[in-house]
C-alpha positions in Angstrom: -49.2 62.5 -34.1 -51.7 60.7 -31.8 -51.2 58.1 -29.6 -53.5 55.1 -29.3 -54.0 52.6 -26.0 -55.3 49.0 -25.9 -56.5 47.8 -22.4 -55.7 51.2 -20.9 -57.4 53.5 -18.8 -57.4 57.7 -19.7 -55.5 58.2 -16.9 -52.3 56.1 -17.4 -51.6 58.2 -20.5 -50.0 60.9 -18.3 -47.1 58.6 -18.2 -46.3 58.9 -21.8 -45.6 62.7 -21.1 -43.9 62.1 -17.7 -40.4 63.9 -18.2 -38.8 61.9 -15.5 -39.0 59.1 -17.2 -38.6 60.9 -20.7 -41.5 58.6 -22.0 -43.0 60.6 -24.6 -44.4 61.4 -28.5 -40.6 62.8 -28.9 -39.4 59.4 -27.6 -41.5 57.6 -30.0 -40.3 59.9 -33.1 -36.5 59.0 -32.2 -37.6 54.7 -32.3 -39.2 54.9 -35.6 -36.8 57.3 -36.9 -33.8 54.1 -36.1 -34.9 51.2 -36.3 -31.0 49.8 -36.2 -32.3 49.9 -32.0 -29.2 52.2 -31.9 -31.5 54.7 -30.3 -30.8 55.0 -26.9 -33.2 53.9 -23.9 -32.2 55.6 -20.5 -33.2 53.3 -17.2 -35.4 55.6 -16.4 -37.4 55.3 -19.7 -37.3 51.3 -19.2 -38.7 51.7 -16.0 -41.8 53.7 -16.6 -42.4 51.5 -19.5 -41.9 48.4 -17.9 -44.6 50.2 -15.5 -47.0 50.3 -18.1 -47.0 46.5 -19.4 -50.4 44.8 -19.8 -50.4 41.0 -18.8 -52.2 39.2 -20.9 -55.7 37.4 -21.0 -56.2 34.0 -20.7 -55.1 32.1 -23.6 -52.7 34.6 -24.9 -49.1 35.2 -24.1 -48.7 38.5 -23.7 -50.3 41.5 -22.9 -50.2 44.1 -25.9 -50.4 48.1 -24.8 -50.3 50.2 -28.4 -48.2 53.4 -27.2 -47.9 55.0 -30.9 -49.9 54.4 -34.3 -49.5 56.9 -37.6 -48.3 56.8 -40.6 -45.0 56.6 -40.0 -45.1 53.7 -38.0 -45.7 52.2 -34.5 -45.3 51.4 -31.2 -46.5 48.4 -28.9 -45.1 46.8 -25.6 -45.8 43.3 -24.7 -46.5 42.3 -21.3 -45.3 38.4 -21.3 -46.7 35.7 -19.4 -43.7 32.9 -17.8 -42.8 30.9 -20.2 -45.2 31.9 -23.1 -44.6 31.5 -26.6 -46.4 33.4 -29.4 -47.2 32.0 -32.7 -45.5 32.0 -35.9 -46.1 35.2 -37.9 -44.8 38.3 -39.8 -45.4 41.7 -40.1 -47.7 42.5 -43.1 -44.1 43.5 -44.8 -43.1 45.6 -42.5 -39.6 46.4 -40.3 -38.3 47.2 -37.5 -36.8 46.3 -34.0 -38.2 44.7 -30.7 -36.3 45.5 -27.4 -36.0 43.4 -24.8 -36.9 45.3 -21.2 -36.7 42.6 -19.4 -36.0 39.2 -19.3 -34.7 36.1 -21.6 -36.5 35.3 -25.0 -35.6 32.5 -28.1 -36.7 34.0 -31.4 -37.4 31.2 -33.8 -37.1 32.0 -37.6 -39.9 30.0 -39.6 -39.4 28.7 -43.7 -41.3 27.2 -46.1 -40.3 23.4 -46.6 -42.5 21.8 -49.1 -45.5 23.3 -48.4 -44.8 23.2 -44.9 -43.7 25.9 -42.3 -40.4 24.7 -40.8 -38.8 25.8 -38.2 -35.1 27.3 -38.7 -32.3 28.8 -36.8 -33.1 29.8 -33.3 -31.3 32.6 -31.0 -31.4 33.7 -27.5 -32.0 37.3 -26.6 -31.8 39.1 -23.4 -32.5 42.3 -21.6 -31.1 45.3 -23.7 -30.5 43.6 -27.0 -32.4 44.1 -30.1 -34.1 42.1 -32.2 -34.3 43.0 -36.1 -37.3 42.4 -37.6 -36.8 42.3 -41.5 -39.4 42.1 -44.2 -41.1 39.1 -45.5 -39.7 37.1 -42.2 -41.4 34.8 -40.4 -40.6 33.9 -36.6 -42.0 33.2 -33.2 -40.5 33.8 -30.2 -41.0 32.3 -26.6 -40.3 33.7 -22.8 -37.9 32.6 -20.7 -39.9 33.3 -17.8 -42.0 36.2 -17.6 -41.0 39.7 -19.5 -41.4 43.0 -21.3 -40.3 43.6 -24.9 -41.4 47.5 -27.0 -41.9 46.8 -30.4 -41.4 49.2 -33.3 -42.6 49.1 -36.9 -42.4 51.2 -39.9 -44.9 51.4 -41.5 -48.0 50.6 -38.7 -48.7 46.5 -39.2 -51.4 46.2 -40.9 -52.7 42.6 -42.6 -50.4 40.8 -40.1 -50.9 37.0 -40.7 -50.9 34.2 -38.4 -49.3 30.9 -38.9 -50.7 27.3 -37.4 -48.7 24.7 -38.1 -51.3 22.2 -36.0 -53.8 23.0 -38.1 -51.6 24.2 -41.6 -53.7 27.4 -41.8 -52.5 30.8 -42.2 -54.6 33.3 -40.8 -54.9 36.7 -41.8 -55.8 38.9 -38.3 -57.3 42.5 -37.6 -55.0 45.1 -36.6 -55.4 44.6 -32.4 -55.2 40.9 -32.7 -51.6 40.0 -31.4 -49.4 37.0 -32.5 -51.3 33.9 -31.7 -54.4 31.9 -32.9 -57.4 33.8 -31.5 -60.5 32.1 -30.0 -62.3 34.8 -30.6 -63.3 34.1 -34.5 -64.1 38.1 -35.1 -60.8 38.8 -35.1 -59.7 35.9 -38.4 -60.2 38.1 -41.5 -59.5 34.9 -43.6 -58.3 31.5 -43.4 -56.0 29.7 -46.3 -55.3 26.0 -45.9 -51.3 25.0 -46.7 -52.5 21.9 -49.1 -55.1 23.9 -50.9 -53.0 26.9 -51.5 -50.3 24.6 -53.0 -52.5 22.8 -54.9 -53.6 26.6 -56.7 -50.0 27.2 -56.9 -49.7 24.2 -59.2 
């Protein structure tokens, strides 16, 4: 296994391996290995992650820090800004479980109407719950304040695509681009426009 950092200096990885806060590769195998989020998190383990969030860079709302990638699966914690809200998107066909550190969040589920992305049900989710991420689903999710959510996949996200209902695009997004629209156009592998896509479809 290997472990992988975004927007992280050499020396913070000791913390992964700190046994007081039982942060670790082993703690990383046990996620990805139950993804029900049945696996247990001790405070101390919350703690030294919450310890390790990134906030995040203008224009974004969160922070991503990648804590695991291979090919099982892996492992990323968001840093959220107060009241951010990320984009629409899904996980290149991938599942798994966010946990909520720390703070309040309303997860959105997204459906095609016509063409159209539509928002569906909504939920609220707080600190210490779950969220289950299912293939082929679309959502978006936005902070109640600021907060810290670990995200686990399986297999590692790859060909995550972007939704923007402003501009009825979907965008297809390198692997270290997070859940938003970037500015930065390097990181759009491809564009698809709703109307012409249904017009193919015809």
């Amino acid at each position: 296994m290997r472990i992988s950092w975004l927007r992280a200096g050499r020396s913070e990885c000791g913390a992964l391996y700190n046994r007081a806060t039982r942060v670790g590769v082993s703690s990383w195998t046990v996620l990805l290995g139950d993804l029900r989020g049945a696996a247990p998190l001790s405070a101390e383990m919350c703690a030294g992650l919450r310890g390790l969030r990134a906030g995040p860079e203008p224009g974004e709302p969160y922070g991503r820090r990648a804590l695991h990638r291979d090919e099982t699966g892996e492992v990323m914690l968001a840093g959220w800004g107060a009241d951010a809200e990320c984009a629409p998107h899904d996980h290149a066909g991938g599942v798994g479980v966010v946990r909520v550190l720390d703070g309040a969040f309303t997860e959105t589920e997204w459906v095609w109407r016509d063409g159209l992305l539509a928002r569906g049900a909504t939920r609220r989710w707080r600190a210490g719950e779950s969220i289950p991420v299912v293939a082929g689903g679309i959502h978006s999710m936005v902070a109640h304040g600021a907060g810290t959510t670990l995200h686990v996949y399986r297999p590692a996200i790859s060909g995550m695509r972007v939704f923007d209902p402003a501009r009825r695009q979907t965008l297809s997004v390198r692997d270290d681009c997070g859940a938003w629209v970037p500015r930065d156009e390097a990181l759009v592998l491809a564009r698809v426009d709703w109307e012409t896509a249904r017009k193919r479809a015809r």
